[in-house]
LODRENMAR-727243 format. One line per 2 residues: number of its first residue (from 1); for each residue y, z, x of C-alpha. Coordinates in Angstrom, 1 decimal. Example, Ala and Ser with C-alpha at 12.3 -4.5 7.8 and 13.67 -1.06 7.14 Angstrom:
BEGIN
1> -4.5,7.8,12.3  -1.1,7.1,13.7
END
This chain:
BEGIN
1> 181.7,-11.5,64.7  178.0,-12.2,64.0
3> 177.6,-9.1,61.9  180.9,-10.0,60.2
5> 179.5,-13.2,59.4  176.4,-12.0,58.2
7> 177.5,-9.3,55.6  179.9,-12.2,54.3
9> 176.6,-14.1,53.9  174.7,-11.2,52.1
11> 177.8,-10.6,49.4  177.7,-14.4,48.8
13> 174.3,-14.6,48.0  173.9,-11.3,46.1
15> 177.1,-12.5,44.2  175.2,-15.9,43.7
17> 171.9,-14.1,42.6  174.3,-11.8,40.2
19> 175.7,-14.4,38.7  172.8,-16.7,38.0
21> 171.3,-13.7,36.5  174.5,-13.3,34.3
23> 174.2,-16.6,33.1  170.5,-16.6,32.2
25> 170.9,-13.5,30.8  173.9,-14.8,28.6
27> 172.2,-17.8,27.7  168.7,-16.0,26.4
29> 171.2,-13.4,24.8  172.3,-16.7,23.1
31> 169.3,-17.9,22.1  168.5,-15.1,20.6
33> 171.5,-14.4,18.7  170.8,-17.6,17.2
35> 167.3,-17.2,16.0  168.1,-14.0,14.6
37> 171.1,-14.7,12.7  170.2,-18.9,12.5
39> 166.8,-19.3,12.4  164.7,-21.0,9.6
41> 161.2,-20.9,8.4  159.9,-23.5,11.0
43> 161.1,-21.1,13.8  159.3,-17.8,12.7
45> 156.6,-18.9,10.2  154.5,-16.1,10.8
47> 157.2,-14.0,9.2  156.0,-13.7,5.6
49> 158.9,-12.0,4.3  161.3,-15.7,4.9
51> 158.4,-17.7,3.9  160.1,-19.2,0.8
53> 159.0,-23.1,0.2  156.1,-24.0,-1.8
55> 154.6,-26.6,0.3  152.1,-28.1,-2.1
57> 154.7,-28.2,-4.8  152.1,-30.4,-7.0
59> 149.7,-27.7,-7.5  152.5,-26.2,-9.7
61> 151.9,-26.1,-13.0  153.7,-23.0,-14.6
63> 156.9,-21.4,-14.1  158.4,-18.7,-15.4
65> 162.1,-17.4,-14.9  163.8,-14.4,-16.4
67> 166.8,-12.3,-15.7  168.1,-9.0,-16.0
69> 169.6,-9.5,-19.6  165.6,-10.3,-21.1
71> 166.7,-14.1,-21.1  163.5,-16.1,-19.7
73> 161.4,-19.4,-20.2  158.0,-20.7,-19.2
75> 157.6,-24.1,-18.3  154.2,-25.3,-18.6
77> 152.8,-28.4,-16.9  150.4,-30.4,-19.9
79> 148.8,-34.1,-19.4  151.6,-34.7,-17.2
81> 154.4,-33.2,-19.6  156.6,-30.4,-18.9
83> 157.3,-28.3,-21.9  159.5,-25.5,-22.6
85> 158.1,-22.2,-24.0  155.5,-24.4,-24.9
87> 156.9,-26.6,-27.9  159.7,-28.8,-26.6
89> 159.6,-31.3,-24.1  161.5,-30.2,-20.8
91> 164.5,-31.8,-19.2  162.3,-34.0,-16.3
93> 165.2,-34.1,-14.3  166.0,-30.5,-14.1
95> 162.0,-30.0,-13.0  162.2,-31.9,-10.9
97> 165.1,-30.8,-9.2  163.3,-27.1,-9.5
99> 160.1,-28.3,-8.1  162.5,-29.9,-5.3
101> 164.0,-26.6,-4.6  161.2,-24.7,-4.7
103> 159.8,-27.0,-1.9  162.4,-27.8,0.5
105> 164.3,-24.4,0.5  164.9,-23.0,4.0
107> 166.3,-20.0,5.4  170.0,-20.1,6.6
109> 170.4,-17.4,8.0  169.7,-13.6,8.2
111> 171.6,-10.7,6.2  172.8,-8.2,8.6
113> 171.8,-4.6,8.8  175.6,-4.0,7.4
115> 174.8,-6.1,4.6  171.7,-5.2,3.6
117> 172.3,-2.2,1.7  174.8,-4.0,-0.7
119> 172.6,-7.5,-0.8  169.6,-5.3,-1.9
121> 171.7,-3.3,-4.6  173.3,-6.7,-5.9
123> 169.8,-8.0,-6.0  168.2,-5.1,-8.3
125> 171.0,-5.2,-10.6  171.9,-9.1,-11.1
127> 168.5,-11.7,-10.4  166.7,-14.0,-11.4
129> 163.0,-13.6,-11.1  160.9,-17.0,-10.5
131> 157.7,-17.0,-10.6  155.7,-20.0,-9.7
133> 151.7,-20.3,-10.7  148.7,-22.8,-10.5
135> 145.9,-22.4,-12.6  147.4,-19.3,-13.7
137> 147.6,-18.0,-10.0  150.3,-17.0,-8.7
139> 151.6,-19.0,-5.7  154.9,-17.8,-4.9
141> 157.7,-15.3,-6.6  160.9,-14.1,-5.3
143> 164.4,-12.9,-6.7  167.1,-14.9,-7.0
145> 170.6,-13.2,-6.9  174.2,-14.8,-6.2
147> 176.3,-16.8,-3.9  177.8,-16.0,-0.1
149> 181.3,-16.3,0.3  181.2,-19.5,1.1
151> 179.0,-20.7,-1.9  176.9,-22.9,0.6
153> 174.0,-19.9,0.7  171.7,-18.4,-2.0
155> 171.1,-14.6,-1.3  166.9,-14.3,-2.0
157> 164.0,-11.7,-1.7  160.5,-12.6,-1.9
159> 157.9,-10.7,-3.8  154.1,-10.2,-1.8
161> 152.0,-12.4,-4.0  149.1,-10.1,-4.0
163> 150.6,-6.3,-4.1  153.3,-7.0,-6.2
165> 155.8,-5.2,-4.0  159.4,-6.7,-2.9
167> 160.1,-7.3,0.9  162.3,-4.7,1.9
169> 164.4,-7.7,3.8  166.7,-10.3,1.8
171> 167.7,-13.5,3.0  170.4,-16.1,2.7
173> 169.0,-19.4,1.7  170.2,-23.1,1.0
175> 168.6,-26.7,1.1  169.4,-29.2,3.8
177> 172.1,-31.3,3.2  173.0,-29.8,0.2
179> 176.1,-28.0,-0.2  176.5,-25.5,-3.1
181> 174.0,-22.6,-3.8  171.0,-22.6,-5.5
183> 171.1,-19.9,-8.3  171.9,-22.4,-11.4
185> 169.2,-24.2,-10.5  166.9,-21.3,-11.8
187> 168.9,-21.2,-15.3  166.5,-19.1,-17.5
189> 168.0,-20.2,-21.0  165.6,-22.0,-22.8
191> 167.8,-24.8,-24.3  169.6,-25.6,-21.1
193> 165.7,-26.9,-20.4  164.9,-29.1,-23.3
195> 165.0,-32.8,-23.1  167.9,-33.5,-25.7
197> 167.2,-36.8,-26.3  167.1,-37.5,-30.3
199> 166.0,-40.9,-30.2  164.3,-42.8,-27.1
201> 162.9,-46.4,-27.8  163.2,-48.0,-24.6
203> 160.6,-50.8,-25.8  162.4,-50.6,-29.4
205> 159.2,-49.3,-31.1  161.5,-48.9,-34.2
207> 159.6,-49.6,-38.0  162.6,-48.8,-40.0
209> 166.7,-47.3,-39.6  168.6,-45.6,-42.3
211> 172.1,-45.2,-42.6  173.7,-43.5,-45.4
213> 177.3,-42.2,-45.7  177.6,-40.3,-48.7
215> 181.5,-40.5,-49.4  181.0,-44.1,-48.7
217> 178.0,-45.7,-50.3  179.3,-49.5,-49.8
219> 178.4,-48.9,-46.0  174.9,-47.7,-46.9
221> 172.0,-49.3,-45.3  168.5,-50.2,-44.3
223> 166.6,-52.2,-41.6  163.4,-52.9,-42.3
225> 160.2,-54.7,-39.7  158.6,-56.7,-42.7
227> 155.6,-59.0,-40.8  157.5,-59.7,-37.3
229> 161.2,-59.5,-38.4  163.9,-57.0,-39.2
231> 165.7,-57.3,-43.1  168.3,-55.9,-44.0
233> 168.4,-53.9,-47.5  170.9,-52.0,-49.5
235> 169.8,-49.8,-52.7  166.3,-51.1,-51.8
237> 167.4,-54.4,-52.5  167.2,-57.2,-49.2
239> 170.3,-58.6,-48.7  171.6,-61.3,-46.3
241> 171.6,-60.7,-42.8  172.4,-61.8,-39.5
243> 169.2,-61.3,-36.9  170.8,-61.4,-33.6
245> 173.5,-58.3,-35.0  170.4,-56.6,-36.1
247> 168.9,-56.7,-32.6  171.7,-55.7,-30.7
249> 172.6,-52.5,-33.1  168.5,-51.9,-32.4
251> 168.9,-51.6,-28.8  171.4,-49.1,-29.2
253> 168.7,-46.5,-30.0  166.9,-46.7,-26.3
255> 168.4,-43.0,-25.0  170.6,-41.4,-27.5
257> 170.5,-37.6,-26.7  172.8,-34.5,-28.2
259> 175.2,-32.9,-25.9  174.0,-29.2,-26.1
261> 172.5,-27.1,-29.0  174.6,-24.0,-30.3
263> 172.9,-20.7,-29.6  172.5,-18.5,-32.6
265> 175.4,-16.3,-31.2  177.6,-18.8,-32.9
267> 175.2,-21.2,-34.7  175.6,-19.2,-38.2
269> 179.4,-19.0,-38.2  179.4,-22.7,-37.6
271> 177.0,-23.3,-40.2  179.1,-21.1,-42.7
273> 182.3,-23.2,-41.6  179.9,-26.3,-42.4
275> 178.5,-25.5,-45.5  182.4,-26.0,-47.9
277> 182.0,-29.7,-46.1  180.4,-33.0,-47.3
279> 177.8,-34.5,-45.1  179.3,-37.6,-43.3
281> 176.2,-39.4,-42.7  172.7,-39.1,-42.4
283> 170.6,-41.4,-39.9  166.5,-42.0,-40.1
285> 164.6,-43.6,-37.4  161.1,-43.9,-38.1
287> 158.8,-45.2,-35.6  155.8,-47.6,-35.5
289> 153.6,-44.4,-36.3  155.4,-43.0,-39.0
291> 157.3,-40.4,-37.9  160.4,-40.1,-38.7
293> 163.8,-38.4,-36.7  166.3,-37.5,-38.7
295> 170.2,-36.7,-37.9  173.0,-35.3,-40.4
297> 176.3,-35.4,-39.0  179.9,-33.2,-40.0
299> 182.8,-34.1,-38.3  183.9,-30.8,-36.2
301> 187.3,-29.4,-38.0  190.3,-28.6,-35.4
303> 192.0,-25.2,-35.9  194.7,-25.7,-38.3
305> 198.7,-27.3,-36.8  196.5,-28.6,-33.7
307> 198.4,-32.3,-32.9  197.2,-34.8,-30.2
309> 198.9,-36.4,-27.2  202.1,-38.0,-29.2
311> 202.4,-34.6,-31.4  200.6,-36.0,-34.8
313> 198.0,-33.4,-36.6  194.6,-33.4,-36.1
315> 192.5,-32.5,-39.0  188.9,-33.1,-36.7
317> 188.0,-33.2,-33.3  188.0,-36.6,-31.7
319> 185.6,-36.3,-29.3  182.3,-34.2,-30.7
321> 181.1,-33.4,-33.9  178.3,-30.8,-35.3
323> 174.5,-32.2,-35.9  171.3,-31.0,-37.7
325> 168.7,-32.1,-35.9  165.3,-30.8,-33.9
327> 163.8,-29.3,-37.0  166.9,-27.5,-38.6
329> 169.3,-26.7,-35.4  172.8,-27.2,-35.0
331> 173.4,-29.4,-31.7  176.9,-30.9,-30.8
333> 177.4,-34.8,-30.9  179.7,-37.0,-28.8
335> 181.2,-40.1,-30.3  180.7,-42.0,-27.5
337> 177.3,-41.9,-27.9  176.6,-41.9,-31.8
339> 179.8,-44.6,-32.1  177.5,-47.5,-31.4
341> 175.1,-46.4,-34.1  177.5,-45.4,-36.7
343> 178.3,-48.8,-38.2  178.6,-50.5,-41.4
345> 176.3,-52.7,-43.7  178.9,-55.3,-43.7
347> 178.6,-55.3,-39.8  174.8,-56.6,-39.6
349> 175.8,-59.4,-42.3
END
């Protein structure tokens, strides 16, 4: 009975000691499966190949981004002024939203061995390549290709800063808290990184507005600062005026900015279409320096039988029409934005 007793008390405890073997086992097998698959920077930092973030993101004072098609940009950092290709003034919310990335990005997750192959072939054939610099050193570069399934992951590889040579392991990247992936974000198109703002006078620093509508010279006119107030003239000649109307139409010039410029894919078949039209108007803004922005607008023809809403033809398009601004280029134009500029003399009298 006592031996009976005591192999029933072995087999318990060896099935105890099993079993709490089992379960550590399954739990560091967990852990595990988790920092392989899960882990971010934080948890292996020594791993260079994952190390994406640019912690001193303020150092940065050059990017450049190209892709596989030979579209690129440089963004350069000047007296505090990002420009683009170095003559237009960048977009500061898309920097900064780069410079954000380029911080804050983290590792999601790692691309399994079964993956890898396809990942790495997707990556040499359709990237981006960022390259981020200070003082023309190069801080950090990496390859930036598509989207996970889910669209909630960027797939990445990082480039060794001082070889040259790609890590032979890509990763699957996002932000915290951001949902989406990442690769727009590195948009290499020049223009999609230009500040498009035509006229910005937050503080009304405005000397002198033109308006002329060609096929309606009765509407043309003229503000003038003479001494400390605004006149009004028409064929150089001052006319009566009413001050407060010529205030408020000034204010309207704080932020006024043009939807998107045409790329020269289309920009000369547009301006061929353009050419058999009248101008519709012409607007000068010249500043308190004496510079002067200029804007000529032509109303965007419709293809021919379109109709609106109730079935009535449409000649134009309601909503945009084409501009010549920024030196010579062909931008589109919303009317909600040009509307409250586009008036007539008779409305400042």
């Amino acid at each position: 009975m006592a031996l009976l007793f005591l192999e029933k008390y072995v087999f318990q405890n060896n099935m105890k000691k099993q079993l709490t073997v089992f379960i550590i086992s399954f739990f560091f097998l967990i852990i595990g499966g988790y920092f392989f698959f899960y882990s971010t920077d934080d948890n292996l930092s020594q791993e260079d190949a994952r190390n994406f973030g640019i912690k001193e993101i303020n150092r940065i004072d050059k990017i450049f981004l190209a892709d596989k098609k030979g579209t690129q940009v440089t963004l350069t950092k000047e007296n505090d002024v990002w420009r683009v290709n170095g003559n237009y003034v960048a977009r500061e919310i898309r920097i900064q939203t780069l410079l954000k990335t380029a911080k804050k990005i983290k590792v999601k997750q790692r691309v399994t061995k079964a993956q890898e192959v396809r990942i790495l072939k997707n990556l040499a054939t359709n990237n981006i390549k960022a390259e981020f610099f200070s003082k023309n050193n190069l801080v950090k570069s990496y390859f930036i290709g598509s989207a996970d399934g889910s669209t909630t992951g960027t797939y990445m590889l990082l480039i060794d800063e001082e070889s040259g040579e790609n890590f032979t392991t890509p990763f699957l990247t996002h932000l915290i808290g951001f949902e989406g992936y990442l690769t727009p974000r590195y948009e290499p198109n020049p223009n999609t990184w230009r500040d498009l703002k035509i006229f910005f006078f937050p503080k009304n620093a405005i000397q002198s507005v033109k308006l002329e509508y060609p096929s309606a010279p009765e509407n043309n006119f003229e503000i003038k600062l003479e001494k400390s107030d605004y006149a009004l003239f028409q064929k150089k000649q001052r006319v009566i005026s009413n001050p407060i109307a010529i205030k408020n139409y000034l204010l309207n010039f704080k932020s006024i900015a043009a939807e998107n410029i045409l790329t020269s894919s289309v920009k000369d078949a547009v301006l061929n279409k353009i050419k058999t039209q009248n101008i519709w108007f012409s607007l000068s803004v010249t500043n308190f320096l004496g510079k002067t922005t200029t804007v000529k607008g032509y109303k965007k023809k419709m293809p021919f039988g379109s109709t609106n809403s109730i079935g009535l033809p449409m000649a134009f398009d309601p909503d945009r029409f084409y501009g010549i601004c920024f030196n010579n280029e062909l931008t589109t134009l919303q009317y909600f934005v040009f509307d409250p500029l586009l008036i007539k003399k008779s409305d400042l009298e």
